[in-house]
Each structure stands twice: as structure tokens, then as C-alpha cells.
C-alpha positions in Angstrom: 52.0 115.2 75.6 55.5 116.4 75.6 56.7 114.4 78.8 55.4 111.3 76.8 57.3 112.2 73.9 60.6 113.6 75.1 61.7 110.8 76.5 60.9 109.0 72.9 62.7 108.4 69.6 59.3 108.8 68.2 58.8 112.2 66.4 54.9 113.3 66.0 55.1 112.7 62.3 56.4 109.1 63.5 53.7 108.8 66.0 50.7 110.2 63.0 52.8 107.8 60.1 52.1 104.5 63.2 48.3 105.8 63.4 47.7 105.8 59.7 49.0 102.3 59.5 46.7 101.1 62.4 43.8 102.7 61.2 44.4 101.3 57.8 44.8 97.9 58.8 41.9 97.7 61.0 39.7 99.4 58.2 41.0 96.2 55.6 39.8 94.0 58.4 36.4 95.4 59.0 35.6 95.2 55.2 37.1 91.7 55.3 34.9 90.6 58.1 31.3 92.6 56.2 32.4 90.8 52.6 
């Protein structure tokens, strides 16, 4: 994990904020899709 995020401007609370956002939009698209 470290090599992959040394060489990285991304910080872990970076990399967790990116996730969030992800996970958020793809769970606005799945109730989109079941309405």
C-alpha cells in the first residue's frame, strides 16, 4: 500500500473522500435504475 501511495499526491483521507463519492454515486444510480 505504501509503494502505491508514496509516489502519490493522494493522502488516504484523499483516497477514502474519492471512495465515498464513488460509492455514492453508484448507490443514486442503482435506486434510479429500481424506481
Amino acid at each position: 500500500m505504501d509503494e502505491l501511495t508514496s509516489g502519490s499526491e493522494l493522502t488516504e483521507s484523499d483516497v477514502a473522500d474519492i471512495a465515498d463519492k464513488i460509492n455514492e454515486s453508484a448507490r443514486k444510480r442503482v435506486e434510479d435504475e429500481s424506481e
